[in-house]
C-alpha positions, -999 to 999 in steps of 0.1 A, spaced: -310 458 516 -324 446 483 -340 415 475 -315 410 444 -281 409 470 -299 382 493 -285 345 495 -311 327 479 -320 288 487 -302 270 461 -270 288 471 -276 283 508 -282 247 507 -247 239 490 -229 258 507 -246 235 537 -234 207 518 -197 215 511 -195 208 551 -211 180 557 -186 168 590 -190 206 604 -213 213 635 -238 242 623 -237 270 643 -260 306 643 -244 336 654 -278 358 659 -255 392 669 -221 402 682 -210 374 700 -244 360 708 -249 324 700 -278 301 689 -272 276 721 -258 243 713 -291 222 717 -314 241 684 -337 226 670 -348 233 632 -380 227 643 -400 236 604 -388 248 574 -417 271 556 -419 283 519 -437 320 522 -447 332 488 -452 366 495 -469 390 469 -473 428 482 -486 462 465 -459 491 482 -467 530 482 -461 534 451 -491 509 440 -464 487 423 -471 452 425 -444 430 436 -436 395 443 -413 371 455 -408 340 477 -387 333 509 -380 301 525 -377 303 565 -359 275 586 -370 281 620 -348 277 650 -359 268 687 -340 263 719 -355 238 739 -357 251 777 -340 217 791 -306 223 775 -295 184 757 -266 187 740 -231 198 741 -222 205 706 -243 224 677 -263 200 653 -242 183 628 -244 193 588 -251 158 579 -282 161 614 -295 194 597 -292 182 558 -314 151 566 -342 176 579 -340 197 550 -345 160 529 -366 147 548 -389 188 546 -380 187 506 -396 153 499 -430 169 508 -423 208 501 -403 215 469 -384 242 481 -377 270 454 -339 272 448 -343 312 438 -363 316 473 -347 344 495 -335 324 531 -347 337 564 -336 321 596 -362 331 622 -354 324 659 -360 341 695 -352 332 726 -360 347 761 -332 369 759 -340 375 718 -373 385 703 -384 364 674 -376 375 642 -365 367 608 -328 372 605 -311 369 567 -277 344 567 -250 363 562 -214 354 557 -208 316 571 -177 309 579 -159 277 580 -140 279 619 -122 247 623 -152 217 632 -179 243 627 -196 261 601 -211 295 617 -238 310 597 -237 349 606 -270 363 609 -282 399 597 -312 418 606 -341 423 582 -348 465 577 -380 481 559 -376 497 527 -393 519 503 -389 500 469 -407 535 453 -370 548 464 -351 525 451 -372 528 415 -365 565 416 -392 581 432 -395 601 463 -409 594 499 -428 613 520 -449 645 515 -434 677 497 -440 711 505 -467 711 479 -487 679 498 -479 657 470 -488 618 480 -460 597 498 -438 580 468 -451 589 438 -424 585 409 -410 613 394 -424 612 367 -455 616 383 -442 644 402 -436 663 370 -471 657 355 -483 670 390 -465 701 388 -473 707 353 -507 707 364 -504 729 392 -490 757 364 -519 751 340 -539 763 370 -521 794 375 -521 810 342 -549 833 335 -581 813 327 -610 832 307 -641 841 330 -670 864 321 -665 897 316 -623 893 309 -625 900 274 -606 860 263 -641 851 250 
């Protein structure tokens, strides 16, 4: 999944908005449900800069809203919009949040391991607005740039560009032509 098809902060928080009398729901997988009594219990702003195998540099920044289910179960319905808005406020008036920021929803539960899920499609459904969550994957970004992953035949390093791959092969064939020692007659 790449970085560039993600739902990014400033979209998710109007979309948020444009149902402010809906009860907020998290579906977490097929037809398991976020129970009734989350809480958001932080909202964290993760700038994350990395180097991948290619040795590109590359940054970006992700804003994770962190949902817990209390073990005494206290409510009947899902938070309301207008509930998980005034958190967001309330987190915003301290913490700029960065509108371009890729969203991450992390949660767990004892039937769940934690982990950072993506929003996906939400979905108006009568009183509720139900926030489908995806699962985060690993990439190789060399990939997606155009390189290759993983060693060749000839040992050549894990994601070099191809480019790279060419300059590497015209050096193996400048060390297979003929080179002039003593006693050859080149000199």
């Amino acid at each position: 999944m790449s970085l560039k098809n993600l739902m990014n902060w400033g979209e998710f928080r109007t979309k948020l908005s444009e149902h402010m009398e809906a009860a907020l729901q998290f579906q977490y997988a097929q037809d398991k449900w976020v129970d009734g009594s989350y809480h958001i219990t932080e909202i964290k702003q993760a700038p994350i800069t990395s180097v991948d195998c290619g040795g590109v540099m590359n940054a970006w920044t992700e804003v994770i809203v962190q949902l817990w289910e209390p073990a005494l179960r206290d409510a009947q319905r899902a938070m309301k919009m207008s509930k998980a808005l005034s958190i967001i406020e309330l987190v915003e008036k301290s913490l700029p949040l960065n509108p371009s920021a890729i969203v991450k929803i992390e949660f767990g539960n004892a039937k769940f391991d934690t982990r950072q899920l993506y929003p996906g499609e939400l979905l108006s459904d009568g009183e509720n607005l139900i926030v489908n969550l995806i699962p985060d994957a690993t990439q190789c970004k060399a990939i997606g740039r155009g390189g290759s992953c993983g060693t060749d035949e000839k040992g050549g390093e894990c994601c070099t560009s191809v480019q790279e791959e060419k300059e590497a092969d015209q050096m193996i064939n400048l060390t297979t032509v003929q080179s002039c020692t003593p006693g050859s007659g080149c000199c």
